[in-house]
N, C-alpha and C positions, 0 to 999 in steps of 0.2 A: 549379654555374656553367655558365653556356654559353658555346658560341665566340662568339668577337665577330664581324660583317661590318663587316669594313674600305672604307672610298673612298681610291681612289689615287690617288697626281697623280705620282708618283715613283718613281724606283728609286736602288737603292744596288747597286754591283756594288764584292764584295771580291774580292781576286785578290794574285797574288805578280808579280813583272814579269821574273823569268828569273834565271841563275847568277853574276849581280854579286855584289858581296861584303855588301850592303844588301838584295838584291835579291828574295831568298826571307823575306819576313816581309809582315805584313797590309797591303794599302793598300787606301784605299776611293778611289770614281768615283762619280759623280754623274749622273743625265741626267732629263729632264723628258718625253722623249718612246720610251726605252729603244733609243733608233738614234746619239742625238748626247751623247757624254760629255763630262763636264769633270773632271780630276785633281782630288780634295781632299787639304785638308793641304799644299798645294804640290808632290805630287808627289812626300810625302816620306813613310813606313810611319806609319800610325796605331797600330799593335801591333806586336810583337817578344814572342817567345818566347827566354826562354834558360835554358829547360827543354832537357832530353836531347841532341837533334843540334843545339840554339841556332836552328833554323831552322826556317820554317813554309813550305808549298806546298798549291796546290788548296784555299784557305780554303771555306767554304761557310757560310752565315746563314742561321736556320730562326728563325721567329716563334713563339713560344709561345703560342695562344691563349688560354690558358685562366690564365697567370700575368702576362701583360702583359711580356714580359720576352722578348729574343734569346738566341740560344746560335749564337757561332760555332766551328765546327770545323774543323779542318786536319791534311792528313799532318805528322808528327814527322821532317822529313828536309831538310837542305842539302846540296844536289849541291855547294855551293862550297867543301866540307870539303875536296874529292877524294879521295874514296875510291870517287869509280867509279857507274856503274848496274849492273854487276855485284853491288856489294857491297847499293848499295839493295835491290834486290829481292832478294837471297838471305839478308843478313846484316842488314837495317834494322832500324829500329826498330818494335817492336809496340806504339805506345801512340800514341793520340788525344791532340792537343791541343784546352784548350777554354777560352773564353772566357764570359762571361756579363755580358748588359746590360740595364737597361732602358730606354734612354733611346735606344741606340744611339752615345756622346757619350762616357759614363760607362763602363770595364769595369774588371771584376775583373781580379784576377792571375790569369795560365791555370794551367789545371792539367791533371796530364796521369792518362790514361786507358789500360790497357792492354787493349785490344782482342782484338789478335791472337791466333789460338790456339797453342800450345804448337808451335813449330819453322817458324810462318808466317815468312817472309823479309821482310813489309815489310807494316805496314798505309796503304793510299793512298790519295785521292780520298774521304774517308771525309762523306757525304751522308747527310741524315735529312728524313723525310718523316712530317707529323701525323696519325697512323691514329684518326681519330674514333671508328670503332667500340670500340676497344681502349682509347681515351682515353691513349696513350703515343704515343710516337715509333719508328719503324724508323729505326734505322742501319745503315748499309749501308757496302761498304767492297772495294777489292781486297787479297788477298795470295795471295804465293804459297809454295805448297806443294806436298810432294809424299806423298804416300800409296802404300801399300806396293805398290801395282798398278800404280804409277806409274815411267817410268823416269829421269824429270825434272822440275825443277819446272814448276808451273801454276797459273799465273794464273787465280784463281776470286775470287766475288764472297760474301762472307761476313755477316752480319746479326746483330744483335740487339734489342734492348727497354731502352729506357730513360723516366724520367718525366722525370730533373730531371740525367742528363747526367755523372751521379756513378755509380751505382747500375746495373749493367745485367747482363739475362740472360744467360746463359752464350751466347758465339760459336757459329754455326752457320753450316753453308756455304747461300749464300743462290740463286746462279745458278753452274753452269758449264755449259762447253758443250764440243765436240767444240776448237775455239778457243780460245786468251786471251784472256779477258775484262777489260776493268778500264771505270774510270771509268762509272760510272752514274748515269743523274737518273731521279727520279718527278716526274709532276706528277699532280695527279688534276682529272677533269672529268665533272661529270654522273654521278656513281657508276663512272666508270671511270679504271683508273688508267694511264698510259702510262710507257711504261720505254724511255730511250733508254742504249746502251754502245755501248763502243767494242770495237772486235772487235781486239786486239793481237797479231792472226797478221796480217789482214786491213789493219789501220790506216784500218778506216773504222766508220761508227756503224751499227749494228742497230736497229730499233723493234719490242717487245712491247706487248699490251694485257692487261689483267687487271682482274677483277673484284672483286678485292680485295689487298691488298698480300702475300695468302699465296702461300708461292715456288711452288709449282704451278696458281696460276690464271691464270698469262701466256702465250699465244697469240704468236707472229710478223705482226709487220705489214709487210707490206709498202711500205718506203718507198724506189723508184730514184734520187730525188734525191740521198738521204744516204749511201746502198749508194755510186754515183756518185762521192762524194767520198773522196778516198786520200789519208793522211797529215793528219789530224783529229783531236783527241779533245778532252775536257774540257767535253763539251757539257752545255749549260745551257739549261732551255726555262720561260721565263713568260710570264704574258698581261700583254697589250698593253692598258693605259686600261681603258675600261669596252666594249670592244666586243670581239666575238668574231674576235681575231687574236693568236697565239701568238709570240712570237718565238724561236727555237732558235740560240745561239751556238754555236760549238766554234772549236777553239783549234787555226791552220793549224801545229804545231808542225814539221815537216817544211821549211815553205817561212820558217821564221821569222819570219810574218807575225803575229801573234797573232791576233785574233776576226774569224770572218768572222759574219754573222748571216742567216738564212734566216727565211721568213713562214710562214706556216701559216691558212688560214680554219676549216679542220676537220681536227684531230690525228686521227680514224679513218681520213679517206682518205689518210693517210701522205705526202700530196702536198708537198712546200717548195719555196717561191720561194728561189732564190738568189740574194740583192741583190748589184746592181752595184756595184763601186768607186766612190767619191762619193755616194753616197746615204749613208753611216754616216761614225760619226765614233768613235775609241775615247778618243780624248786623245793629250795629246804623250806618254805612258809607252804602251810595248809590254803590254798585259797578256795573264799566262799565265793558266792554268786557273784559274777564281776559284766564284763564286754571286752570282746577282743576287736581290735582296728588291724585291717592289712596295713601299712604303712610302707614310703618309699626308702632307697638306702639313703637320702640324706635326711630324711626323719631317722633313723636306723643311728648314721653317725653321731646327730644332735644326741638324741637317749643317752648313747653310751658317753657321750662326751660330758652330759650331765650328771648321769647316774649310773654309769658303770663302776666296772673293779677296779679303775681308775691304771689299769695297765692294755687292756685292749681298746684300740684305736680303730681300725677298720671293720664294717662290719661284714658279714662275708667271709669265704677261706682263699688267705690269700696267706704267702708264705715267702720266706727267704728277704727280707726288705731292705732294701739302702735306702736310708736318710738323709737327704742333704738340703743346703737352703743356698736359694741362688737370688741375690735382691733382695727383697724384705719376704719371701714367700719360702716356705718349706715344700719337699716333695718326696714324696713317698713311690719308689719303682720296686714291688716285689713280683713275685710269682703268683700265677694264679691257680689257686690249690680245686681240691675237691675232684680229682683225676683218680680213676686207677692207675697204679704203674708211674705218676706222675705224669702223665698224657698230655698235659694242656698244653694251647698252642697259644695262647694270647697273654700279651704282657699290657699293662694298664698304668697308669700315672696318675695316683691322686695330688693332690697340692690343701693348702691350709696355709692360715695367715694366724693361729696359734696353736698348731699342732695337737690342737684339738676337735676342730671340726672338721673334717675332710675330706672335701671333692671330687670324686671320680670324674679325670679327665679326658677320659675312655683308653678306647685300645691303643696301643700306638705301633705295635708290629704285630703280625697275625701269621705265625710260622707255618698256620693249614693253606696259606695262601702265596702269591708270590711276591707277597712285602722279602724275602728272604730268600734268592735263587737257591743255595747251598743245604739248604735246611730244610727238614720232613717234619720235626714234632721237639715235644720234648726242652716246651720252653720253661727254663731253669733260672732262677740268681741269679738275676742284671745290677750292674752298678753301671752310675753315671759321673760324667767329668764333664767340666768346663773348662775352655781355653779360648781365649782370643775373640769372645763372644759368641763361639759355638759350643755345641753340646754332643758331647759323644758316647755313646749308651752301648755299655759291652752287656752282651746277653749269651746265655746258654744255646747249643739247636742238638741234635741227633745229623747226623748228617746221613746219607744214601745207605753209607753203609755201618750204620747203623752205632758208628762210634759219635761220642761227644764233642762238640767241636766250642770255641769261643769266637763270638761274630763282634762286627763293631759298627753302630746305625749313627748316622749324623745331622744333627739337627738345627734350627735360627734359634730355636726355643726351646722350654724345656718340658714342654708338653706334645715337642714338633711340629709338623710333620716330621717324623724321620725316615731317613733312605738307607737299607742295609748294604754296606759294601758286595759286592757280589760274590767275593772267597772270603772262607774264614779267617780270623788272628791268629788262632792258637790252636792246632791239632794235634791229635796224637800223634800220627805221620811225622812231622816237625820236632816231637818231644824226645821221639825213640833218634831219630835222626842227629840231636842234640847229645843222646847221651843222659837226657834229663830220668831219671826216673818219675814215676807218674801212673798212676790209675788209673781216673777218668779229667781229660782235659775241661776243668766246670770249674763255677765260682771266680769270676771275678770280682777284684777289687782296686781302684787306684791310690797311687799317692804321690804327690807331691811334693818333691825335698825344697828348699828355700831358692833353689837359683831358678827354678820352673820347670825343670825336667819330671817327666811322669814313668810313674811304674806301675806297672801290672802285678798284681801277686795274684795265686790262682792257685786250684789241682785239688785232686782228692786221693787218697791215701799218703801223699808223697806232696808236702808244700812248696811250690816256685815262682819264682821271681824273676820279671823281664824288663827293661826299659823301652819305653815309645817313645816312637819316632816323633820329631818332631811333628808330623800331621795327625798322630796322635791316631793314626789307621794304620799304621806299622810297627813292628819290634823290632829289637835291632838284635839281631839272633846271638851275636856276641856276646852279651851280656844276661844271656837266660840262664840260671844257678837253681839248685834246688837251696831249698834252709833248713839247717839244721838248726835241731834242740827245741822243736816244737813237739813237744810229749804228748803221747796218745793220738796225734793231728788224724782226723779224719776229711775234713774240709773247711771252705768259708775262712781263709785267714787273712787279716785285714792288720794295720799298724797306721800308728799318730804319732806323729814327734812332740812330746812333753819332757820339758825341765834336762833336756841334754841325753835325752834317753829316746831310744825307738821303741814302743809299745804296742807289742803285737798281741792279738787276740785269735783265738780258731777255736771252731766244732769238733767236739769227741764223744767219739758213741755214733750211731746211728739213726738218723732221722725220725727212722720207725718206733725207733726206744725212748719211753719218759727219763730214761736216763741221760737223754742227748744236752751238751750241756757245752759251754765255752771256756775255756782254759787261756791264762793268760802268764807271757811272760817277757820278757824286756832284752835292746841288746843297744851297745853301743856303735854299732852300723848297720845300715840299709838290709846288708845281704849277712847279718847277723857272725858269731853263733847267735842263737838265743840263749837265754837264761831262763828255765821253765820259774814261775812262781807258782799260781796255785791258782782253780778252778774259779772264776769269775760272777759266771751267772748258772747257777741250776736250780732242780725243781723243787717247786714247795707242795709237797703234799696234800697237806692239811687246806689249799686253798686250789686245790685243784688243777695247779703248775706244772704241766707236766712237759718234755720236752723241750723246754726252754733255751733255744741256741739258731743257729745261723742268722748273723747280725749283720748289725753295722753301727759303727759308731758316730755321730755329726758331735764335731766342735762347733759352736757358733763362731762367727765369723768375728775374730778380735778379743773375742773373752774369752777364759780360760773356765768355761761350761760345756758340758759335755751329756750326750744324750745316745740312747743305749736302745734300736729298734731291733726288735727278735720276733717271734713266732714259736709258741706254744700247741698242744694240743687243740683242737676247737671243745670248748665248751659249752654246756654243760657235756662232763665226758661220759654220762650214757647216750649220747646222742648218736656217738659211731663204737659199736660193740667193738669190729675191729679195723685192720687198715688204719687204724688212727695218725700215723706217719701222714699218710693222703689228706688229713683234714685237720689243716694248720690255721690261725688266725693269729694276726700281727697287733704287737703291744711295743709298747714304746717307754722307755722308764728312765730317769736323772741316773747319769752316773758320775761317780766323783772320783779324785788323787785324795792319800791321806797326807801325813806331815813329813813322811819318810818318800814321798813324789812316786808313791805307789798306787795304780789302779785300787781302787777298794774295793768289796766283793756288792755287787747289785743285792739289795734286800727286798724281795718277793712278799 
């Protein structure tokens, strides 16, 4: 078998969060960019041990390449027993705890591991690293001991060999020095391996390099940043995305700050950026010594789908979403965010088979190319339709000159291939020609009245209404209206037929604004007036809601259930100081009728 090459869009950091009585056991953190975290599980331990001391610290998560499967490991020790850090280090516990997953979602019951060698004091920080050459794993680990030349204990850094986390070589001492040594990371790069610890006379971190993970191939590197920093340890270094930047945490334990994070462009020249206060973000939980895993986006999905805030779905900035299920499978067609100006050119199709885990089924039109004759950029707000066993995908483009146009792609499936018409649907050119009033020609939406005729609603500042043609790639220009009594309408307006009533929904405010928000109001025909009611879905505060609007709504097919896909701010929201408009992430939340066959208002 071979290793696999993973693509990353995420990290997972496990960690303990300090000597509360909760407090030393597993929790996981979340981040998208390995700078700005968000708590999973609520903030609340995803694992507990209550093996040997009942408590876990200094977790660590190592990927198994080669079995598709995680192993997380952790010291066997609660300081919140009280029995002291005298007793930890002298009298601890010698056994490894361990977990095992494959999913990362899913784990065994831990078990525990005895390590230590025969009269070590404590095994700590216990870290393993994937040695390709050997095809096993190094464990690595502190304790301390004392040896007969010795007039005290000492803190050394000990090793062994294991494949599957059960089974391992006989302990050896792995690093000491003239110093206390504890807490050690590997990372490797380009055949070489870097080693950073913490020097526990010192209280600051040291960097070796070696040639290979054997304890005599590592060399001193020089790095004054880290030397620099006093009263540190638990450091932690992974790459950053797909580009050559490293990030190295450590855990300000001294100042009781938990992580501070430093940069790196090149791990030989020992050099670290020490980021300023405000640029990172750890979460509302203090975390202590933990391990961060790169992780792929459907590890990414799993997480959130387990332990999220139980309203964002994709992970990634994606934006503007329509919701619909065709067959027993759900499909998610939004925007793809994270643009200036809203710039992107590529639209995507995830799918789920419980609208909780969610599949990127890639690109499926790419407006920077010629999937699109008519269209330069500026891909926006696609909604999709089914007829007759095809699939017809209206999407946003910029057109030459430079105005908004509405395209229509068609497809066998609903992940296609799909083929863009070669002229637009819906232009400005056509609207002013109409008489229609109209803004920007964006936002569509369809709908189906009961005889199988389809309609288009669309626009922004000015909301309107067209019927398709039967091939469902044409309008029938007689029947394009603008509709009134849509209050405040800025865009995105969409309508369901419930209980004898047409139920329309649309965005007000502006994209860019946490006030953006969906307003809802009802009419007893297609092309309305409307009747305004009162605001639907807006932001919550206090939970970090912000922006909350351009949707879509899916009825399941036959029941009278109803589901409510928006796009929010990306959070955590120091992550983008500003432009936060530009950096949208999609959630998905139940929406219901009351007794009076009223939309109810979505609660955040």
């Amino acid at each position: 078998m071979s290793v696999h090459n993973y693509s990353y869009s995420g990290y997972l950091l496990v960690h303990f969060i300090g000597e509360q009585p909760d407090g030393e056991q597993v929790y996981f953190s979340y981040s998208e960019d390995g700078l700005h975290w968000k708590d999973l599980n609520a903030g609340l331990p995803v694992l507990r041990s209550e093996l040997g001391e009942k408590g876990v610290r200094d977790p660590f998560l190592v990927r198994s390449p080669k079995e598709d499967k995680f192993y997380l490991i952790a010291t066997d020790l609660r300081i919140a027993n009280g029995k002291g850090w005298a007793a930890a280090s002298a009298a601890g516990s010698r056994d490894m705890i361990v977990w095992e997953s494959a999913d990362l979602v899913n784990w065994s019951p831990p078990w525990a591991v005895t390590l230590g060698v025969p009269g070590a004091g404590c095994v700590w920080a216990p870290e393993a690293v994937y040695d390709e050459a050997a095809d096993d794993f190094l464990v690595f680990w502190a304790s301390a001991t004392q040896e007969p030349q010795e007039y005290e204990r000492k803190q050394k850094i000990f090793s062994a060999r294991t494949k599957d986390f059960r089974s391992f070589t006989p302990s050896e001492k792995y690093i000491e020095r003239e110093n206390h040594i504890i807490d050690t990371t590997i990372i490797a790069h380009n055949g070489t391996y870097y080693r950073y610890s913490k020097d526990e006379t010192t209280k600051n971190i040291r960097v070796e390099k070696g040639t290979s993970l054997d304890k005599g191939s590592f060399d001193n590197l020089s790095a004054p940043a880290l030397e620099a920093l006093v009263g540190v340890e638990g450091p932690q270094i992974f790459k950053l995305g797909d580009r050559e930047e490293w990030c190295l945490i450590v855990d300000r334990f001294a100042e009781g700050k938990g992580y501070l994070p430093l940069l790196t462009s090149d791990l030989e020249s020992g050099e670290f950026l020490v980021l300023p206060e405000g640029s990172f973000d750890l979460g509302k939980t203090k975390k202590r010594h933990g391990g961060v895993l790169p992780i792929t986006a459907a590890e990414c999905s799993r997480l959130l789908a387990a332990f999220g805030d139980g309203h964002q779905v994709l992970p990634g900035q994606f934006a503007d979403p329509d919701l619909v299920k065709f067959g027993d499978r759900y499909y998610l067609y939004p925007t793809t965010d994270g643009f200036t100006g809203w710039s992107g050119t590529q639209f995507h199709v995830f799918s789920s088979a419980d609208m909780q885990i969610w599949e990127d089924e890639g690109v499926i039109l790419d407006l920077a190319t010629e999937d699109v004759p008519w269209a330069i950029g500026s891909a926006w707000a696609p909604a999709i339709a089914s007829k007759d066993g095809k699939y017809y995908y209206y999407f946003c483009g910029k057109m030459k000159s430079g105005e908004s146009a509405i395209g229509v792609a068609v497809a066998e499936s609903p992940i296609g291939p799909f083929h863009a018409q070669p002229q637009p649907l819906v232009t400005m050119e056509q609207t002013k020609r109409l008489g229609i009033a109209m803004g920007q020609a964006i936002d569509p939406s369809v709908f189906f009245e009961e005889d199988g005729s389809a309609y288009l609603l669309f626009g922004n500042g000015h909301p309107a209404i067209v019927q398709l043609g039967e091939d469902m790639v044409t309008v029938i220009e007689d029947t394009m209206k603008n509709i009134v009594g849509l209050h405040d309408f800025r865009e995105a307006v969409t309508v369901l037929r419930r209980g004898g009533l047409y139920h329309f929904t649309w965005s007000c405010d502006d994209t860019g604004s946490e006030d953006y928000h969906v307003n809802y109001g009802t009419a007893e025909q297609l092309y309305g007036p409307v009747t305004y009611r009162y605001p639907v879905l807006f932001k919550n505060k206090e939970k970090d809601m912000l922006g909350t609007a351009h949707h879509s709504i899916l009825q399941e097919p036959g029941m009278d259930k109803h589901w409510i896909a928006y796009h929010r701010f990306v959070t955590p929201l120091t992550r983008f100081t500003e432009g936060k408009g530009y950096h949208r992430e999609v959630c998905i939340d139940p929406l219901t009728f009351g007794e009076d066959g009223l939309m109810r208002q979505v609660r955040l």
